[in-house]
Structures are given as C-alpha cells and as structure tokens.
DOVOPA-866620 format. One line per 3 residues: number of its first residue (from 1); for each residue x, y, z of C-alpha. Coordinates in steps of 0.2 Angstrom, whole numbers, plus 5000, padded with zeros to 4 digits. Layout:
NUM> X:Y:Z  ...
# end
This chain:
1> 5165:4844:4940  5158:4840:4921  5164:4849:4907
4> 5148:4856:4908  5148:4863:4926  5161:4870:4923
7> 5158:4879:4908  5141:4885:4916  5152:4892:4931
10> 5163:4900:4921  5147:4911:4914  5141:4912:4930
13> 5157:4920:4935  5156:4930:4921  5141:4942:4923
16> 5144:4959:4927  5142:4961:4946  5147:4955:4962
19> 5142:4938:4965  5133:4932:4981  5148:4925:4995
22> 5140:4908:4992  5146:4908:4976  5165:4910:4982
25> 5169:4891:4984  5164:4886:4964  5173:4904:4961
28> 5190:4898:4970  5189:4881:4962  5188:4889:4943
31> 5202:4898:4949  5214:4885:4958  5213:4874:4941
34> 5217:4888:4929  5198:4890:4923  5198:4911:4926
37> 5206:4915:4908  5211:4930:4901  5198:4931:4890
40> 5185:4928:4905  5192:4943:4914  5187:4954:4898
43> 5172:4947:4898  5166:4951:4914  5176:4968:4912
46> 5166:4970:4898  5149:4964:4907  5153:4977:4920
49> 5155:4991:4911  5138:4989:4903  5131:4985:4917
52> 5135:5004:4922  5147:4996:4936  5164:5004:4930
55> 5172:5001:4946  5169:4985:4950  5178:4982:4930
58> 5191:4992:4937  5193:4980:4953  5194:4965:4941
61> 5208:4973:4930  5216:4974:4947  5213:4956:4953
64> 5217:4949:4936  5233:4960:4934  5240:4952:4952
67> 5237:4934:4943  5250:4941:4929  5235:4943:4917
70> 5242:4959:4904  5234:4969:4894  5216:4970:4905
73> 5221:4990:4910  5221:4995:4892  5206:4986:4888
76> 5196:4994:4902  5202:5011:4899  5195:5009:4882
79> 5176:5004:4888  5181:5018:4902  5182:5032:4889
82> 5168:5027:4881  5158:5027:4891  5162:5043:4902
85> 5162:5050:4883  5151:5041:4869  5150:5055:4857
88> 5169:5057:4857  5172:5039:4856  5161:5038:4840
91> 5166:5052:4832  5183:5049:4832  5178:5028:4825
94> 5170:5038:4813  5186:5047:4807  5196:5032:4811
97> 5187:5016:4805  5183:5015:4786  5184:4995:4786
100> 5175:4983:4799  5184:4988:4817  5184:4970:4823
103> 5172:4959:4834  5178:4971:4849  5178:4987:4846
106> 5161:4985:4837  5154:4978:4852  5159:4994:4860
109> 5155:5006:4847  5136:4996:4847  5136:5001:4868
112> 5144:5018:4865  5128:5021:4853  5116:5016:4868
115> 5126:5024:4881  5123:5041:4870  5105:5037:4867
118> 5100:5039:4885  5113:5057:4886  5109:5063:4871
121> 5095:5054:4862  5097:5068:4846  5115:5066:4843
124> 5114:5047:4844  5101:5048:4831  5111:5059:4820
127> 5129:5049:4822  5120:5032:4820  5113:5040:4804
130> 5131:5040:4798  5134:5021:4801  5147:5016:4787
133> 5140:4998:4780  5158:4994:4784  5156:4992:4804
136> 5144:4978:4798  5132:4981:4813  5117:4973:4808
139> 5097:4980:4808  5092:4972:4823  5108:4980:4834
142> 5104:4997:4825  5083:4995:4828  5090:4991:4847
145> 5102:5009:4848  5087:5018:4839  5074:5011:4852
148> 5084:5018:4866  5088:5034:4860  5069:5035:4855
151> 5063:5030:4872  5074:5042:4881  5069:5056:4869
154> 5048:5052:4873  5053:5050:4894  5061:5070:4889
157> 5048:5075:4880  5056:5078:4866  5044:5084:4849
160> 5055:5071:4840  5051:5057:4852  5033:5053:4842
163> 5041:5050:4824  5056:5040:4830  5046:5029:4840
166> 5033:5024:4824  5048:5023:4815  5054:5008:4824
169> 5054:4988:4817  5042:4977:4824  5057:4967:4830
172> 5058:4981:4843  5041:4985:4847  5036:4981:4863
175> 5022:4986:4876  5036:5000:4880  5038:5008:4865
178> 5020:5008:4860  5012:5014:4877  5026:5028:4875
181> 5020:5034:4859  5004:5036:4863  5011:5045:4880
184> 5019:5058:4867  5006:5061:4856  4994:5062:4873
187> 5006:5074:4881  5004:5088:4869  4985:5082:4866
190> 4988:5079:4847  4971:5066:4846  4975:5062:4829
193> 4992:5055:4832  4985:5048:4849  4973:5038:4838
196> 4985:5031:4827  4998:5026:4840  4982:5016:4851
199> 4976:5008:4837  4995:5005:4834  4995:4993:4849
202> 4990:4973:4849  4974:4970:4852  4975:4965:4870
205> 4983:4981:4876  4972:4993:4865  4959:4987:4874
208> 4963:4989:4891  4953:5002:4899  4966:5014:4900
211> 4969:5016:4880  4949:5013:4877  4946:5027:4890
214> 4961:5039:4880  4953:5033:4863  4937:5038:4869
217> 4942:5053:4874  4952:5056:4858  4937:5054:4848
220> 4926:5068:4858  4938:5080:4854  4939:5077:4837
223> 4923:5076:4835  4916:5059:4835  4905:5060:4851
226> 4891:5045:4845  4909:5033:4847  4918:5043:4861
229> 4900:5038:4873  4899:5021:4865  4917:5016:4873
232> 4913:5025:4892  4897:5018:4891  4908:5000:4891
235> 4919:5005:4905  4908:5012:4918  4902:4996:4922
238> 4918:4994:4934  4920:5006:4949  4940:5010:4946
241> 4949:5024:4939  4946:5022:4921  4928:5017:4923
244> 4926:5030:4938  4931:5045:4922  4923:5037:4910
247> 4905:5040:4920  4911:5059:4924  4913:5061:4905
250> 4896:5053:4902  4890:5065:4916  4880:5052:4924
253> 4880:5043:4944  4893:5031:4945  4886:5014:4946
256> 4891:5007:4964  4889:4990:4970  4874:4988:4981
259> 4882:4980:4997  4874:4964:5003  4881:4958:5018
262> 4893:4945:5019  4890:4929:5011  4883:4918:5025
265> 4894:4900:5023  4899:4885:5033  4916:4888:5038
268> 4919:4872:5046  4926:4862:5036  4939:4874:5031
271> 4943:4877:5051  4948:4861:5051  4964:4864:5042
274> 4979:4862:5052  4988:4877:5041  4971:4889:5042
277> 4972:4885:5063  4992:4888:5063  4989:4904:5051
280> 4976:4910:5062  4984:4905:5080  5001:4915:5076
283> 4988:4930:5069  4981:4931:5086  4999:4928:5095
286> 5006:4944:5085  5017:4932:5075  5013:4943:5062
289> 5026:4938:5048  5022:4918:5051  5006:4920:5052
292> 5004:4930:5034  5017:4915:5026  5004:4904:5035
295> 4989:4911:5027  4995:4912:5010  5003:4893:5011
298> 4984:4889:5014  4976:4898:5001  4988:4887:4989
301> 4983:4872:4999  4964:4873:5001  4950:4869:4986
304> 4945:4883:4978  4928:4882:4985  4934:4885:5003
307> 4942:4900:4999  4929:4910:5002  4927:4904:5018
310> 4943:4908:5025  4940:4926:5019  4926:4926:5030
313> 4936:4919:5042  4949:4932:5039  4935:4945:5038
316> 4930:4942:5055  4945:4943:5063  4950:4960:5056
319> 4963:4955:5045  4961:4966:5033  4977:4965:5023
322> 4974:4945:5021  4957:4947:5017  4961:4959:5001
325> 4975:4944:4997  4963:4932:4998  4947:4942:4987
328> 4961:4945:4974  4966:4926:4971  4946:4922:4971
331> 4948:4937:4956  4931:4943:4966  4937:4961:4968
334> 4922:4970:4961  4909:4957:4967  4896:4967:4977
337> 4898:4954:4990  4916:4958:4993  4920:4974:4985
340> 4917:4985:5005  4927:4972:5012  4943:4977:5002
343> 4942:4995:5007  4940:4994:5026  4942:5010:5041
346> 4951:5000:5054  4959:5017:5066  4943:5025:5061
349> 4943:5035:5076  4963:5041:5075  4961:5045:5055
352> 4944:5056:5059  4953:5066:5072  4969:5068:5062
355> 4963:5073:5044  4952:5084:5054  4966:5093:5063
358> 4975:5095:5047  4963:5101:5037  4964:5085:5025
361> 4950:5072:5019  4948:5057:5028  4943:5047:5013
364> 4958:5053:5007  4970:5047:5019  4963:5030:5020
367> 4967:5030:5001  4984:5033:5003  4986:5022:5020
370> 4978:5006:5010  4989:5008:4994  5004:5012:5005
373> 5004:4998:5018  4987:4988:5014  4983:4993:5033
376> 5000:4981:5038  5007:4992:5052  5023:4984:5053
379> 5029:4985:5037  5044:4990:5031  5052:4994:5014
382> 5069:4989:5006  5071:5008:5005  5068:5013:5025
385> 5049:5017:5022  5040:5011:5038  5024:5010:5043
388> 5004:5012:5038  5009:5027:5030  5025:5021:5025
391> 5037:5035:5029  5057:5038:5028  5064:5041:5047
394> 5070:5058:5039  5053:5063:5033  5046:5060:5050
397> 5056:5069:5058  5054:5084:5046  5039:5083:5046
400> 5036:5083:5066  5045:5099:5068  5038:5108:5051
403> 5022:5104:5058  5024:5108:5076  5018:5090:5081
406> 5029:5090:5096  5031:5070:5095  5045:5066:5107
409> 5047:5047:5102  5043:5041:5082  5039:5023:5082
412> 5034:5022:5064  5026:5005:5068  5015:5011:5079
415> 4999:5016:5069  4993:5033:5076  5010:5040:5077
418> 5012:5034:5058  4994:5043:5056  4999:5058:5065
421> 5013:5062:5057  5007:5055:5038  4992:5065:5040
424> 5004:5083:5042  5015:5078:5028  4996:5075:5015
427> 4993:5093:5021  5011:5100:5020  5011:5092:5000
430> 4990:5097:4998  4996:5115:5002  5013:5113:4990
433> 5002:5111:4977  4990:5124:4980  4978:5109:4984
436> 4978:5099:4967  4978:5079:4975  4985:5072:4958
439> 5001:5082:4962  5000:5080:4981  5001:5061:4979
442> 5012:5060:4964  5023:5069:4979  5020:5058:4992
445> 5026:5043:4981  5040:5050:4973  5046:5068:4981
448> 5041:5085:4977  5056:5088:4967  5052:5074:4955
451> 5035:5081:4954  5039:5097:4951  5051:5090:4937
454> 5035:5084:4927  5025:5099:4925  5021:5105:4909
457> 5031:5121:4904  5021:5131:4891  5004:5127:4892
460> 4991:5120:4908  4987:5101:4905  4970:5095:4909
463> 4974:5083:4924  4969:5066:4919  4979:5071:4904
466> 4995:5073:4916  4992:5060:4928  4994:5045:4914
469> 5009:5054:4906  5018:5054:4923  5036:5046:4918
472> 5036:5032:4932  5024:5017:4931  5025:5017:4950
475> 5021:5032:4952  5007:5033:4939  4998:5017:4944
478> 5000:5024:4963  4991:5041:4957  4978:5032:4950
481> 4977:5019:4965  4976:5033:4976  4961:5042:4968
484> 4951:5029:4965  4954:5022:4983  4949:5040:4990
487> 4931:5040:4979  4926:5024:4986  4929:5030:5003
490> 4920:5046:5001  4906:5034:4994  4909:5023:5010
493> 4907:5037:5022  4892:5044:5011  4879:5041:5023
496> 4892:5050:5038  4894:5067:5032  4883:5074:5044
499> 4895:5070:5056  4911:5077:5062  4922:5067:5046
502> 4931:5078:5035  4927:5073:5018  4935:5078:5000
505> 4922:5086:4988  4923:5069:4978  4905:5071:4969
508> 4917:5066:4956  4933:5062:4952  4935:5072:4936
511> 4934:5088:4949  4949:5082:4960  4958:5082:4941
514> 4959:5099:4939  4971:5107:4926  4987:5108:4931
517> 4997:5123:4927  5011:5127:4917  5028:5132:4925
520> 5032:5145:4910  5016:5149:4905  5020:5156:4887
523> 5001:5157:4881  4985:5157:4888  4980:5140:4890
526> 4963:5132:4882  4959:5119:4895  4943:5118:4903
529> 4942:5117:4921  4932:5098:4923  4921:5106:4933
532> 4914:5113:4917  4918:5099:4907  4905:5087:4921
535> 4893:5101:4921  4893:5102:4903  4888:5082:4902
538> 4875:5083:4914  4867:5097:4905  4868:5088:4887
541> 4860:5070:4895
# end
C-alpha cells in the first residue's frame, strides 16, 4: 500500500462505528504491521462516544487493552462520565480549570456542552454563559453548542427557543434554524415575530409556498388584508396543500385542472427499445423488482421526448406507481394532461366496500394508501411495514382482533387484506381523535403516543396552525401529503356521490383543519372554527 492508502485506511478505521465485514481484510493488514496506534484507539473511542455508541468505545478499550495498549480504560471512563453526566462534568471543569485544559479535554468539555444542550437546553445556555476565555474554545465551536441547545429548546417548545435562535451567527444559520424560528413564533401565533423570522429566511426559501402561505396569513391577522390576498391569490394557481388553503382563505372554488384525455402519441419508436420491452415483459411476468430497475434504467436511457410516451405506455398497462415516477421526472405533475393520472383508484371496488364498512372516506383512504405505498402492493419497509397500507405485523394483528375482523391468515402483501385491515385501523385512529383527520394521520404515520405528545397544553390551536409545527418533517410533509391527496380524490369521485361511495365532507380543506384542542385547557380559547373563517370569506367576496 502507499503511504497514502494507508493513512486513508487508518481514518477509515477510525470512524465511530462498526465497520462493514468487507472492510476486515484492510483492517487486519493496518493491524499485522503495527499501523492501529495508540492514539488511533483514542481516536475512534473518541469518534464513538460522540457518536452516542458508548459501547462499542467500550469494546475497543477492550480489543486495544488485549494488544497491551494502557491507558484506553481511563480515557474512556472520562468521555463515559461525561457523557452519562454533562452538567457535572462542566461544572466541576469550571471549578477545576482556570488556564486552557489541553487539546483533550477541550474537545470533551466542547461535546459535554452539546451533549447537555439536547438534555437540558437552559442549563447549557447558562454554563456556556460562564465560558472562561481561558478554555480558548473559539466563536464558531460556541455558535455550534448555542445552535444545539437552541434547536432542542424550539423542538420543546420552550418560550426561550425564539430569542436564542435569532441570536445565532450567520456561520450557524441554516434552513434548520430558520424554519424553526418561524415554527416557534407560529406555535404560539405571535405574527409579528413570525414575520420577522420568514422575512429572516434567504430568498428562495421565504418564497416557498409554505412560508408565502404563513406570511400571508400573518399579515390578515395583523391587519394587512389588501397583502395577505395578494400572496394567496399567487398560490392558488397550484392544486396542493398550500395552494389548496390559500383558495379556502380567499373563500373562492378551487381552480382544478380540466381533464383532457391522455395525450394521443406514436409510441412506436419508444416500443422499440430493448430496455422498455425487458421493463415491460418482467412487469407482466410479476418480476416486479426487475421490472421497476428496468423502467427506471430506461427513463435515464430514452430522449426526453419519448418519455411521455412510455408513461402512456405505463398508463395503459396499469402501472401506476411507474407512471407517477415517470410524470415526476417529465416535472409534468400539475399538467392537466397528467395530473388524474397521478392519483388513480385501482381496488376501486375493495376500498368502496371497506371505508363503507367502517365508517371512513374513501377519498380518504386512497390518500393514505397512495402516500404510503404509491399503490406497490409488495412493498416493504426497513422498519417491517408492509403492504399498500404499509402496516407493522403487530399492528395487524391488533387491529384484526380490536376490530373483530376475524382474518385467520394476514398476508400483508395481499391488497384487500392490507385494505381490510388499514381501513379499521383509519377508523380506530378517526375515532381516537374524536374525528379530527390531521391527528388521525399524524397517527397513522407516527403512533398515537407521538401524537398525543404534540398537542398544545394551554390553549386550542387552529389546525393548519398545528399541522406545520408538527416536530417531525416526515411526519409533517406526510399530513400534508395525506390531505391534499384526500381533496383530489373527493374531487375525483365528485361526479360519484350519488352512488354508494362514502366520501369525506371535503368542500374544503380548511374544514377537515379544525382546531385542535388543548390537553390542559387553562383559558378559553380564541380560535375560530374554519368553518366560520371559509364562511366568513365567502360572504366578504
């Protein structure tokens, strides 16, 4: 090896985690000529331990102790006490060190700092405001142990959260810490502050629609309505979420695509390809993992004009999770001429019946199968959800007994057993809720428990208000997904309703946002019911 390999094997080595077994050969080699040093050990111990991996630091002070290396057992126990107790650790550096403590033990007083911000985001921020210049830790290391402890304190809620993160240097700022300071300021509806931190963003993210929809909304209730209907009036041109509110908040129809039919093309030339016939052959021999690599390996081989053509051909043949792939790299999503084809009611029959028998929405379920599973009924997740519906084993079975289904085999794979029993657990979490849908599929995506974590305490939130202050982005964007999805379907089936299809009151989706209510209600709350706030707009236009 070149002195180069090897020193690049040696941080390879180094990092702090286990390494993949194909990694073991290089790893023996650095070790059968004397290359795994002492101070390598403490670098990886080290690694490890920030890492939040304590034992695996521990099982390398024991590896490198059996090749006679000293002095890795007291080096561990330090970061070990640190870590299991930050404060302690810094208070007593405090008392201990009035002069620099060394390379060392700053590095570990600079990750006790971190490791308290995300405990203890207050008393972080009151030692760090102790720092002796001495310790020679250096403005950006402190911005870095103030961001965390500032981002913990906004993901608590904590009233502090707002200041410390506008106090933060540039160096730090990031699309983190600026979304989260207009989360805080959202949270507790202080428009003012909300304006400031928005207009606080760069220029490309302030004028997403989610921050132009929020700083629409922060000038109507402060007063500036001329400017609030200026902004919706920009977003509503786009059926999604954002542009899907802003229309409510404008009280007017929601401008939907008029469907033409498919484009008419020659396909031809694009049938011709030897990858489109192999993508499409293992498609229709159930090859379905080929056949999707297959698909995509074409849609980076083929000119861009024959894409269109293949998502007719995909169209066609039903494939629905290929077409919305394929209308997604044409960036086509809101064309009229696609925009039906991304939301389409395959299992139409099993669905109807299912959200009927459990009292659920049928546009609403579709939502949540197309954002779960994009309609791929063998699907699996590195967590154990399978499925359309994309359930955990455990859930299905609870669910089948809670709801008396009476399933006897649970192949989650198999789509109307993955309706059945997703369908029952919607309604199980719908009547949780007390029939609010954001909370329902903020549920469904991440657990009740988490759910029930995020409600406000004192006061009723309104619920768009609570949806995009939700702490995961997961789950956030999969609310949002979900709702959206369930409006275009009800608009889908519009022309159905006389039928048997159980459909969700969506005349809008501001009325599916109700408020959602305090856990210890302190005062009576002033949020309107939006059912007010759309019939209010209707009646001003």
């Amino acid at each position: 090896l070149t002195a180069q390999q090897v020193k690049d094997a040696e941080q390879f080595w180094a990092q702090g985690r286990n390494q993949p077994s194909y990694c073991d050969p290089i790893f023996k080699w650095l070790q059968a000529h004397d290359k795994l040093t002492p101070n390598l050990y403490r670098q990886r111990i080290k690694a490890s331990m920030i890492a939040g991996n304590p034992s695996f630091a521990s099982y390398l002070v024991r590896a490198g102790t059996s090749r006679k290396i000293s002095g890795l057992d007291a080096y561990f126990q330090r970061w070990d006490e640190a870590y299991k107790d930050p404060q302690g650790t810094l208070q007593q550096a405090l008392q201990r060190y009035r002069s620099y403590p060394g390379h060392d033990e700053q590095a570990l007083l600079i990750q006790a700092f971190k490791w308290l911000g995300r405990s203890d985001p207050q008393a972080a921020h009151d030692l760090l405001a102790q720092l002796p210049n001495s310790w020679r830790i250096n403005p950006d290391e402190q911005a870095e142990i103030a961001r965390v402890f500032a981002l913990k304190a906004a993901y608590t809620r904590m009233p502090q959260a707002y200041d410390w993160l506008m106090a933060l240097p540039a160096s730090v700022q990031d699309k983190e810490t600026r979304t989260w300071t207009a989360r805080v300021a959202l949270r507790v509806q202080d428009w003012a502050r909300l304006k400031v931190a928005i207009k606080a963003m760069p220029v490309d993210l302030s004028q997403t629609p989610q921050w132009q929809y929020w700083l629409a909304r922060a000038d109507d209730e402060l007063g500036k309505n001329q400017e609030a209907k200026a902004r919706w009036q920009a977003l509503v041109h786009t059926p999604d979420y954002y542009g899907l509110l802003a229309a409510d908040r404008l009280g007017i129809a929601y401008p939907w695509p008029k469907i033409p039919p498919l484009p008419t093309m020659d396909t031809r030339a694009v049938e011709k390809n030897p990858i489109v016939q192999l993508a499409f052959y293992l498609h229709a021999a159930g090859l379905t993992d080929d056949a999707r690599r297959a698909f995509l390996s074409a849609l980076k081989e083929i000119p861009p004009e024959q894409i269109p053509a293949l998502t007719l051909l995909a169209e066609q043949s039903k494939w629905h999770d290929r077409v919305s792939i394929a209308i997604a790299r044409m960036k086509k999503q809101n064309d009229p001429h696609w925009f039906a084809a991304r939301f389409p009611t395959p299992w139409e029959s099993t669905v109807d019946a299912q959200a009927k028998a459990q009292g659920i929405a049928s546009n609403w379920l579709y939502g949540v199968i197309r954002r779960e599973s994009l309609f791929m009924s063998d699907v699996g997740s590195g967590a154990g959800a399978q499925g359309l519906m994309q359930l955990m084993p455990n859930t299905a079975r609870w669910i089948n007994h809670k709801a008396d289904l009476g399933l006897t085999t649970m192949n989650l794979h198999d789509p109307t057993t993955s309706i059945t029993l997703g369908a029952a657990y919607l309604s199980y979490l719908k009547d949780k809720f007390n029939g609010q849908l954001p909370l329902a599929i903020a549920a469904y995506n991440a657990g009740p428990g988490r759910v029930r974590q995020w409600l406000p305490e004192d006061r009723n939130l309104p619920g768009d208000v609570w949806v995009d202050t939700i702490l995961f982005d997961e789950t956030r964007n999969y609310v949002r997904a979900v709702l959206s999805a369930t409006m275009i379907y009800a608009w889908r089936e519009s022309k159905e309703r006389e039928s048997n299809k159980s459909s969700q009151n969506t005349d809008n989706l501001l009325t599916l946002l109700t408020p959602v209510q305090a856990s210890n209600p302190t005062t009576l709350s002033s949020v309107k019911p939006a059912a007010t706030v759309v019939a209010e707009r209707v009646a001003g236009n």
